[in-house]
BAKOLMI-715944 format. One line per 5 residues: number of its first residue (from 1); for each residue x, z, y of C-alpha. Coordinates in nm, 2 decimals. Example, Ala and Ser with C-alpha at 12.3 -4.5 7.8 and 13.67 -1.06 7.14 Angstrom:
1 = 1.23:0.78:-0.45 | 1.37:0.71:-0.11
//
This chain:
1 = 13.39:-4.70:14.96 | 13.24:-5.05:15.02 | 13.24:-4.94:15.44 | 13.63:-4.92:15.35 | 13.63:-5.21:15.11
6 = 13.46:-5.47:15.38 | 13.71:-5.29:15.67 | 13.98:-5.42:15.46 | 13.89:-5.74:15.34 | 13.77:-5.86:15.73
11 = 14.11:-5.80:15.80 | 14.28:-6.06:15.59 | 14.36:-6.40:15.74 | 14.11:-6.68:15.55 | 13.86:-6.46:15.45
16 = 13.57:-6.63:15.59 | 13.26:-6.43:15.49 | 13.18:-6.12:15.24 | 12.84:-6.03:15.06 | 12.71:-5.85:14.81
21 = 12.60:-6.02:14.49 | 12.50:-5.92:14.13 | 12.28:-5.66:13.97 | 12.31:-5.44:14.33 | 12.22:-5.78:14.55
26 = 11.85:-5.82:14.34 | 11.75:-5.49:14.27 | 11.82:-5.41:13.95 | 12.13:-5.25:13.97 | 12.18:-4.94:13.69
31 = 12.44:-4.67:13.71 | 12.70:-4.84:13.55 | 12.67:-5.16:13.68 | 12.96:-5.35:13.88 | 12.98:-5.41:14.22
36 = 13.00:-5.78:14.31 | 13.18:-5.83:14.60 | 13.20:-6.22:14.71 | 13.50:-6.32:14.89 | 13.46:-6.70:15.07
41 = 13.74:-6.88:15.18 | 13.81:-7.25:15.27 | 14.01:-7.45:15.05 | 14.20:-7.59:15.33 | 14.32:-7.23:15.49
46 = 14.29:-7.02:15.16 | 14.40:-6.64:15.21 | 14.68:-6.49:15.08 | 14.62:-6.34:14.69 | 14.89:-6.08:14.73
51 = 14.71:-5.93:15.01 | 14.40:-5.92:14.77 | 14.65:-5.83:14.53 | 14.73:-5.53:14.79 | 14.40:-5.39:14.86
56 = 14.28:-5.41:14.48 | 14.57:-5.17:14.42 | 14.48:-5.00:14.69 | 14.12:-4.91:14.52 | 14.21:-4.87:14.18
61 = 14.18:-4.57:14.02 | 14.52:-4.48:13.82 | 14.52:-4.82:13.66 | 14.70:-5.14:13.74 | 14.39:-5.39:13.83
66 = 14.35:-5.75:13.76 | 14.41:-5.99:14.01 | 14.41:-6.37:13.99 | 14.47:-6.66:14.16 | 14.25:-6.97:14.28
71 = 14.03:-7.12:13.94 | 14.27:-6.91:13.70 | 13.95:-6.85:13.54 | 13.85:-7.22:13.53 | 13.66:-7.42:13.72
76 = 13.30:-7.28:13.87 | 13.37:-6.86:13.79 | 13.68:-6.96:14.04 | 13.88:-6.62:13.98 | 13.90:-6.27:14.15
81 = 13.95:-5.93:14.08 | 13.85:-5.66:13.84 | 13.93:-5.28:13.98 | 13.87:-4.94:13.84 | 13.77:-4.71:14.12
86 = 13.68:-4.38:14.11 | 13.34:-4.45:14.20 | 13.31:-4.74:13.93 | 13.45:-5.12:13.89 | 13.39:-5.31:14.16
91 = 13.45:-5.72:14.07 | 13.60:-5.94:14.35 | 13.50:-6.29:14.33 | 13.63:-6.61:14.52 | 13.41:-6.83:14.67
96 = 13.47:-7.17:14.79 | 13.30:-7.26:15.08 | 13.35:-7.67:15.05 | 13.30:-7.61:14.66 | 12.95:-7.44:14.70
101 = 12.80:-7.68:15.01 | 12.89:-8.00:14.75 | 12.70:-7.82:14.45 | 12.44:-7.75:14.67 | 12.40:-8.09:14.83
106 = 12.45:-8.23:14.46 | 12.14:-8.00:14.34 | 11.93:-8.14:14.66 | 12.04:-8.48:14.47 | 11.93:-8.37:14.12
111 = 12.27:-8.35:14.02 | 12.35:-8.05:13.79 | 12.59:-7.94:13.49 | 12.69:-7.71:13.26 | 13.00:-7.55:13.15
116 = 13.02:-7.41:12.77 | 13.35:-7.29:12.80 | 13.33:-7.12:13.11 | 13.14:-6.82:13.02 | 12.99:-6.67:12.72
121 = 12.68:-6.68:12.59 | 12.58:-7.04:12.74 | 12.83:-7.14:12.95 | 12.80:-7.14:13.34 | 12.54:-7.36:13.50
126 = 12.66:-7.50:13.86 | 12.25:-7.39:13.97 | 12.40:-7.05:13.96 | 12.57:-7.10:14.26 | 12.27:-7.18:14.44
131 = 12.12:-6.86:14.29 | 12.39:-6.66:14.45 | 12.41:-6.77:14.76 | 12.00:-6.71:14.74 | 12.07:-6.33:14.62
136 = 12.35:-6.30:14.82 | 12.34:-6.02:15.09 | 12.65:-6.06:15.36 | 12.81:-5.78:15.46 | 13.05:-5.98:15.72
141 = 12.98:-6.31:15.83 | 13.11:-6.38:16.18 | 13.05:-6.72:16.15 | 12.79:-6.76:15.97 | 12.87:-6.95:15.72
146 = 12.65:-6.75:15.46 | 12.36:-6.76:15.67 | 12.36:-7.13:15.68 | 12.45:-7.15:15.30 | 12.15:-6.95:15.25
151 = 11.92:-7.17:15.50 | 11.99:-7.44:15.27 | 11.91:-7.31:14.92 | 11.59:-7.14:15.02 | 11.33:-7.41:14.90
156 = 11.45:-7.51:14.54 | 11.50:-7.87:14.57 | 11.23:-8.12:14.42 | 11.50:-8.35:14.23 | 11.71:-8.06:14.09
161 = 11.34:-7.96:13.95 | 11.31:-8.26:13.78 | 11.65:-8.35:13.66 | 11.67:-8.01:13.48 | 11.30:-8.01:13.37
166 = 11.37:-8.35:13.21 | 11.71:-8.32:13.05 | 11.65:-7.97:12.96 | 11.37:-8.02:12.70 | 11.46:-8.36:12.59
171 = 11.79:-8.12:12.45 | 11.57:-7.90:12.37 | 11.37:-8.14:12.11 | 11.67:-8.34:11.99 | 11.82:-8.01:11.88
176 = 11.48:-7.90:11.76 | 11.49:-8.25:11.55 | 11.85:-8.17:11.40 | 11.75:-7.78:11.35 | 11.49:-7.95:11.13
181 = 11.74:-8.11:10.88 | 11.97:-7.79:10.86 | 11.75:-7.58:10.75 | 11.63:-7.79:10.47 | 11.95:-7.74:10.37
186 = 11.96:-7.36:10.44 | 12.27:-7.45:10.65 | 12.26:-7.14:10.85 | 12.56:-7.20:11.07 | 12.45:-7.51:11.19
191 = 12.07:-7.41:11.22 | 12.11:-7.07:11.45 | 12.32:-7.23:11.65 | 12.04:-7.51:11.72 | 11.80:-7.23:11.76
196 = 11.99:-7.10:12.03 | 12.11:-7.41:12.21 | 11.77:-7.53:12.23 | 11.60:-7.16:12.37 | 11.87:-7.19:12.61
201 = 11.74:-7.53:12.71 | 11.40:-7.36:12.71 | 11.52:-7.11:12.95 | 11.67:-7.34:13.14 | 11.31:-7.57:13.19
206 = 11.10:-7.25:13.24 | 11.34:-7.15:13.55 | 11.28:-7.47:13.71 | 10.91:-7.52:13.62 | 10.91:-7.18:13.80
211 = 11.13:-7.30:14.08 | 11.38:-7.01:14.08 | 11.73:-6.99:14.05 | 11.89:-6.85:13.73 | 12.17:-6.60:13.76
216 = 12.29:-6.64:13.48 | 12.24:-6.54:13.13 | 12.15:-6.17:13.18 | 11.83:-6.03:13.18 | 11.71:-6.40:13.19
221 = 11.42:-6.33:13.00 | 11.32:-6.04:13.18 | 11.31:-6.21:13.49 | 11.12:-6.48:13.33 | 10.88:-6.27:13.17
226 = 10.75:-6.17:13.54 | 10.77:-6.52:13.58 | 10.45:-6.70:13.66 | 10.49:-7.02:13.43 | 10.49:-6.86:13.09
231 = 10.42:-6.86:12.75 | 10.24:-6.52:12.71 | 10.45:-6.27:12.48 | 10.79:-6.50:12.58 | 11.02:-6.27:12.47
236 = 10.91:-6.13:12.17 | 10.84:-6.56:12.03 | 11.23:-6.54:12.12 | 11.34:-6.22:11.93 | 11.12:-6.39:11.62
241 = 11.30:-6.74:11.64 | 11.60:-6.58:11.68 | 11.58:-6.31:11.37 | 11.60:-6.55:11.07 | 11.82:-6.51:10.74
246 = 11.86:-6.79:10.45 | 11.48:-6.74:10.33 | 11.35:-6.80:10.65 | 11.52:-7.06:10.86 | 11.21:-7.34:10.84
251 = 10.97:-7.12:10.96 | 11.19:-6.98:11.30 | 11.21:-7.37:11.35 | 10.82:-7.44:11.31 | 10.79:-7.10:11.60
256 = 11.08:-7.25:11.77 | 10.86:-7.62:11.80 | 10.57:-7.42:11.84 | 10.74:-7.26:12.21 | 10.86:-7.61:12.30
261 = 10.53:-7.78:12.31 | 10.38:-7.48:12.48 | 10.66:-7.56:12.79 | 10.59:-7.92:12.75 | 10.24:-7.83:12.81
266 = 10.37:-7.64:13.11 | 10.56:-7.94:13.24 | 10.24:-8.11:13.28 | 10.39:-8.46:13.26 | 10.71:-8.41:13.42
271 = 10.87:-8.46:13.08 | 10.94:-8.78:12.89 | 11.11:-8.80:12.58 | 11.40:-9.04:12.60 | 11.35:-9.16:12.24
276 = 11.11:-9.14:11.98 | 11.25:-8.87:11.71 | 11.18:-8.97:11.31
//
């Protein structure tokens, strides 16, 4: 089926490259995982969605699939296709060539962001497109615009190191800081949701101090816990932090400072607090 799948999408005016991405494109694909299939396209010569539209339907399995257009799914997950086969869902993605080079040229610049509303749990960081054009494996590529993508992600730039190292923990212990005053109050709203904005930011540094591209939010800490900056027993410090009720909300914020100053310690200098904290 993805022989057929490739045969088809080659065939459509403006599609510039296909790969494979996801689970299947890093090795840790499972039996019911998706296949990722990455469509890129120029912005100025797009292709045409109905003929997307055409061979989705074509694939689908006794359902009507979804099918979007350009960014209907906001601005970095650009939009795609979801299709029930008869061998499984396979997930069409759009990629935008000129969209990609700038985020990559921006990370070389230390230049990063992240999206909250773009996808749940975290949002979608813009360093995941450099992951996936890393992962990536192309399955047509006549002009190699994928193999040139990929030249220019493989060393994980210097800056984007930094940048993310820096603003990542200083997050990290401002939310740490405010955690602190919630859950004197047994606010428990307000304090999980600092214990999991500021592991996030955690995650975030150790990628970097690590200097490998994030995915995205799954299995994130298991790739981290082959990782060879680490705290030692990472995710098991996170499932503690993270399982709290009313009676024990200051203690999961002393563990969650206690992680923090173990990546600080990790950072070796690379991070400065912007401001001292009272």
């Amino acid at each position: 089926m993805l022989d057929d799948l490739i045969a088809d999408l080659k065939l459509v005016e403006g599609v510039r490259a296909v790969v494979l991405g996801g689970s299947y494109a890093i090795g840790m694909a499972t039996e019911g995982s998706d296949l990722d299939l990455g469509i890129y396209y120029s912005e100025q010569q797009p292709f045409d969605i109905e003929k997307i539209k055409a061979i989705s339907e074509k694939y689908a399995d006794n359902e009507q699939p979804t099918v979007t257009g350009f960014y209907e799914w906001g601005p970095w997950v650009n939009g795609g296709a979801w299709i029930n086969t008869a061998n499984g869902e396979v997930d069409f993605l759009y990629k935008n060539i000129e969209q990609i080079t700038k985020t990559i040229e921006n990370a070389k610049n230390g230049i990063w962001e992240n999206n909250f509303e773009q996808q749940p749990p975290y949002g979608f960081s813009s360093v995941i497109f450099l992951a996936e054009t890393n992962n990536s494996l192309p399955l047509y590529d006549p002009e190699e615009v994928v193999k040139n993508l990929k030249e220019s992600v493989k060393q994980y730039p210097p800056r984007l190191k930094q940048s993310i190292v820096q603003q990542a923990l200083w997050s990290a212990e401002f939310t740490i800081w405010q955690a602190e005053k919630f859950a004197s109050k047994v606010d428990i709203y307000n304090t999980v949701g600092c214990l999991t904005r500021a592991i996030n930011n955690i995650v975030s540094a150790l990628f970097a101090l690590n200097e490998t591209y994030p995915m995205g939010d799954k299995r994130a800490i298991n790739i981290l816990e082959q990782a060879k900056i680490r705290p030692v027993g990472l995710a098991a410090k996170i499932d503690n932090i993270l399982c709290c009720n009313q009676h024990t909300l200051i203690d999961n914020v002393l563990q969650l400072k206690n992680l923090f100053d173990e990546i600080v310690a990790f950072a070796n200098g690379q991070y400065k607090p912007y401001y001292k904290l009272s």
